[in-house]
C-alpha positions in Angstrom: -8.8 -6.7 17.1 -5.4 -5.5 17.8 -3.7 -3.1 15.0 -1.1 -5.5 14.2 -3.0 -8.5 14.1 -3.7 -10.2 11.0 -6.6 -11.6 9.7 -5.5 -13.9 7.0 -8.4 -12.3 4.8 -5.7 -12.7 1.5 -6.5 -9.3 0.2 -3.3 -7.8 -0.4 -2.5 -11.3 -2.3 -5.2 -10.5 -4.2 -5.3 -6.7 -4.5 -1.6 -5.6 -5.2 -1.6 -7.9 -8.5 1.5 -6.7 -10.3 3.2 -5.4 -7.2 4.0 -8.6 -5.2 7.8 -9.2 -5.5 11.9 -10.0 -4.2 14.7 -7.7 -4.1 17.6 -8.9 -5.8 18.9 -9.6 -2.3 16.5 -12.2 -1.6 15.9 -13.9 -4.6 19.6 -14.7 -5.3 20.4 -16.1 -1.9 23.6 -18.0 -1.5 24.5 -16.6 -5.5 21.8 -19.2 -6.6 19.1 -17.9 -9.0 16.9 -20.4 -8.4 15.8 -19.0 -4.8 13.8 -21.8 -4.1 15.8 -24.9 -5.0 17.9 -23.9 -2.2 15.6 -23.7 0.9 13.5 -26.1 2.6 10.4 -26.1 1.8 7.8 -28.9 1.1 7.0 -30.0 -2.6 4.7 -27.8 -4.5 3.9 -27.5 -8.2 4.0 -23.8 -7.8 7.4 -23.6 -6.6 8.5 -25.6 -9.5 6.4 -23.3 -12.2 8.0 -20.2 -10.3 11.5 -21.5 -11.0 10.5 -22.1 -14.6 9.1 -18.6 -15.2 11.1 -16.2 -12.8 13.3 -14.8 -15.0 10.5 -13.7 -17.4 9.5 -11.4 -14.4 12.2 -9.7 -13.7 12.3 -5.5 -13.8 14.9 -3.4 -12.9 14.6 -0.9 -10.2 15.0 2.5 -11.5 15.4 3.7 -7.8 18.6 0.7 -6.7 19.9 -0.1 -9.7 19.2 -3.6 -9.0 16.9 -6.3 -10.7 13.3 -7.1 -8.6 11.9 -10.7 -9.5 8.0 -9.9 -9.6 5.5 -12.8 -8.4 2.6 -12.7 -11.0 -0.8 -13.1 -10.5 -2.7 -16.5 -11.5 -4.0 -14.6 -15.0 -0.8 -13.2 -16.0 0.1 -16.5 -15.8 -2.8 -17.3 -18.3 -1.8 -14.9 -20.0 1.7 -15.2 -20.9 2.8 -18.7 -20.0 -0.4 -20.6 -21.3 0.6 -24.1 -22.2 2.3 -24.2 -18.1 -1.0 -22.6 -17.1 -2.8 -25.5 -18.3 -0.8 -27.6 -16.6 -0.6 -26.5 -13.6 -4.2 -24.6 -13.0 -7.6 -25.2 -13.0 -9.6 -23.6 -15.2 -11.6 -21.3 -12.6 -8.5 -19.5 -12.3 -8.2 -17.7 -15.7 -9.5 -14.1 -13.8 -7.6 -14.7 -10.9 -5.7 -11.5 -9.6 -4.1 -14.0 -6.9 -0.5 -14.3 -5.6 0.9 -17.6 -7.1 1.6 -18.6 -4.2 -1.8 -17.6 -2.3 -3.7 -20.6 -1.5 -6.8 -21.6 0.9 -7.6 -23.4 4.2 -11.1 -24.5 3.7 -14.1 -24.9 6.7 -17.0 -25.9 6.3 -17.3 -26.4 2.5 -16.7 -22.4 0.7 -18.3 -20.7 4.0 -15.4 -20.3 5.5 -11.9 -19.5 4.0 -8.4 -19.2 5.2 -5.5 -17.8 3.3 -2.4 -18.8 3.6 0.8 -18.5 1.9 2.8 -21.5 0.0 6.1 -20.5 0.8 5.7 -18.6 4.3 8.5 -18.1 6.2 10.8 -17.5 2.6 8.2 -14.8 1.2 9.2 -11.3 -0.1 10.1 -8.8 2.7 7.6 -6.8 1.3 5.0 -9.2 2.2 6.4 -9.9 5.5 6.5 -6.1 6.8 2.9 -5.8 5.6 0.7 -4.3 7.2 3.4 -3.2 9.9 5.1 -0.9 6.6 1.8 0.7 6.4 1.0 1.8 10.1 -1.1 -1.5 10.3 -3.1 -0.1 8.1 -4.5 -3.1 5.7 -6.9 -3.3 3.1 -8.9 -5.0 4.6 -9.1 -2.9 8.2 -9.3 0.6 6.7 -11.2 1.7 10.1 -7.4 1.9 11.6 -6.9 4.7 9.7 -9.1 6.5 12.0 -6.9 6.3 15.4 -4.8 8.0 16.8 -1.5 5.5 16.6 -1.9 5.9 12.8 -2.2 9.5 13.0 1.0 9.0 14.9 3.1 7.0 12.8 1.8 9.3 9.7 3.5 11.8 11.8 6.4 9.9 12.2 6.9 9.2 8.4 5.9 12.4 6.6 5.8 15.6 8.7 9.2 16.7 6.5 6.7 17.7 3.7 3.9 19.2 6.0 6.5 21.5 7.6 6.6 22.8 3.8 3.5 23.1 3.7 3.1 24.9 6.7 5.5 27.5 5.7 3.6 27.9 2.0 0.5 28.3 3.6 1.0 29.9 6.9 -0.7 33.1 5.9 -3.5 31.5 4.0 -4.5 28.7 6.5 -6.0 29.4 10.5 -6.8 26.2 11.4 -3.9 24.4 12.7 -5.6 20.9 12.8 -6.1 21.0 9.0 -2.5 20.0 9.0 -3.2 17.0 11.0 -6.0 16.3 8.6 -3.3 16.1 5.8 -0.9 14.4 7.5 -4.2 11.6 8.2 -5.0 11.6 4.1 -1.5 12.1 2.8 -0.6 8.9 0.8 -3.4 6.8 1.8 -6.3 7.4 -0.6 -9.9 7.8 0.3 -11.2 8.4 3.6 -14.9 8.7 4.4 -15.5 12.4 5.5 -18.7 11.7 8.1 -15.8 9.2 9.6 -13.0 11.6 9.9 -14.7 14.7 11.3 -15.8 12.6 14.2 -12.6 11.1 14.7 -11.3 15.0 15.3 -13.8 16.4 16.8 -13.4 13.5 19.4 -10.0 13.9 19.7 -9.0 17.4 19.2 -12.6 18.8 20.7 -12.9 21.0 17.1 -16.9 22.2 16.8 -18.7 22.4 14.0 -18.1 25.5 12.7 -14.2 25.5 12.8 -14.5 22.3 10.8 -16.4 23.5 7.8 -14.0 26.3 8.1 -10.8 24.6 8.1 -12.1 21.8 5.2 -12.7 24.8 3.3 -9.4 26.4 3.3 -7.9 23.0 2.3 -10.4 23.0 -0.4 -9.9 26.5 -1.9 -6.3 25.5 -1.8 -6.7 22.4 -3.5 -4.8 20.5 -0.7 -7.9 17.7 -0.7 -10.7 16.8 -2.8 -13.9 15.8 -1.8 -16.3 13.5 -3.9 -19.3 11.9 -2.6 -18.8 11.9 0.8 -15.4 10.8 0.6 -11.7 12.9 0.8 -8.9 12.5 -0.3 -5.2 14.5 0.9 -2.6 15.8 -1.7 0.0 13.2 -1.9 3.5 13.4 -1.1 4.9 13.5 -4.8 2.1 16.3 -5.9 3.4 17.9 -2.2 6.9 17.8 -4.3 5.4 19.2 -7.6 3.5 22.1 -5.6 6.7 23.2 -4.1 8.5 23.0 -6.7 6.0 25.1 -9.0 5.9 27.4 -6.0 9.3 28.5 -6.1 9.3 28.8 -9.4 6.4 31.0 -9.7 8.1 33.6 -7.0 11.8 33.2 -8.3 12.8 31.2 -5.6 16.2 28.8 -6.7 17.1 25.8 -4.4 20.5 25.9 -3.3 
């Protein structure tokens, strides 16, 4: 499968519950609040619940200034609008972490399911950069987290804050893959550690011993953790902390 191909599995409909949303910029397109009564789009109850409920979803970016218009989940529907819920869902739906607007191409009875989304082609920008935002990285293809193009485009987006790193630990770490490893974790959660030693030592020819090694120095310096078999990098906001607890500790002041 190629890295930017998309399986249609629905996970990151169903996974980022409480995440899914528009800028301000999209949702009040041509100055009309009620995004969707201006586009094309084919009849659907959900579009006409949205426009009912929006508002109640609304949060304000600390970061812009400017209000986001979150899509909730099927059970936060449930949960806060329950007379509409009634009306507009089936029961089965009560424990649903879905996108409202996630639905299902059916084959074959249940054995088969597509996803799909209601209002493709008007969806949040968020949801149309993904997985591309995330080096193609998707939750449900965490094996290309394990390639070099990733490694590449982790290199790409954060090798600002392993540069500082570099220079905090350049007398306390030999191994100058381990900052490869990093840049690999950084940001992205667990990664299976049988998995990621072979990826290097395909790629980078590293033996055995230089491994254990260099995992070691990141451990001692609390730059990963490791918990059954799985690792996991410092992130890029306890990168931040660590510097800045750094520099205080040796009287450093930034300019």
């Amino acid at each position: 499968m190629e890295l930017n191909l998309c399986s249609r599995c629905g996970r990151c409909c169903i996974e980022f519950e409480g995440q899914i949303h528009f800028t301000s910029e999209e949702i009040l397109h041509q100055k009309n609040p009620l995004f969707f009564s201006q586009q094309k789009l084919p009849f659907n109850p959900y579009i006409e619940l949205y426009n009912q409920i929006q508002t109640h979803w609304e949060k304000k970016n600390l970061q812009t200034g400017q209000i986001d218009y979150y899509i909730p989940s099927k059970r936060q529907i449930w949960k806060k609008h329950f007379d509409l819920a009634q009306k507009f869902f089936l029961k089965d739906s009560q424990n649903s972490t879905e996108c409202l607007f996630l639905a299902w191409n059916l084959e074959n009875g249940d054995s088969v399911r597509e996803s799909y989304c209601i209002i493709h082609g008007f969806h949040p920008n968020m949801c149309r950069n993904y997985p591309s935002s995330k080096g193609n990285v998707c939750k449900n293809h965490q094996e290309r987290k394990y390639t070099m193009k990733f490694l590449q485009y982790q290199r790409e987006k954060i090798s600002f804050a392993i540069e500082v790193l570099k220079l905090l630990y350049q007398d306390k770490i030999t191994f100058e893959f381990v900052y490869d490893v990093l840049t690999l974790l950084m940001d992205f959660g667990n990664f299976n550690l049988k998995i990621l030693q072979k990826f290097f030592q395909t790629n980078f020819k590293i033996s055995d011993p230089d491994w254990t090694k260099g995992i070691s120095q990141l451990l001692s310096h609390q730059l990963v953790t490791i918990e059954e078999e799985q690792i996991q990098g410092i992130s890029l906001k306890e990168t931040e902390y660590l510097v800045d607890r750094i520099m205080e500790e040796r009287g450093w002041h930034s300019s």
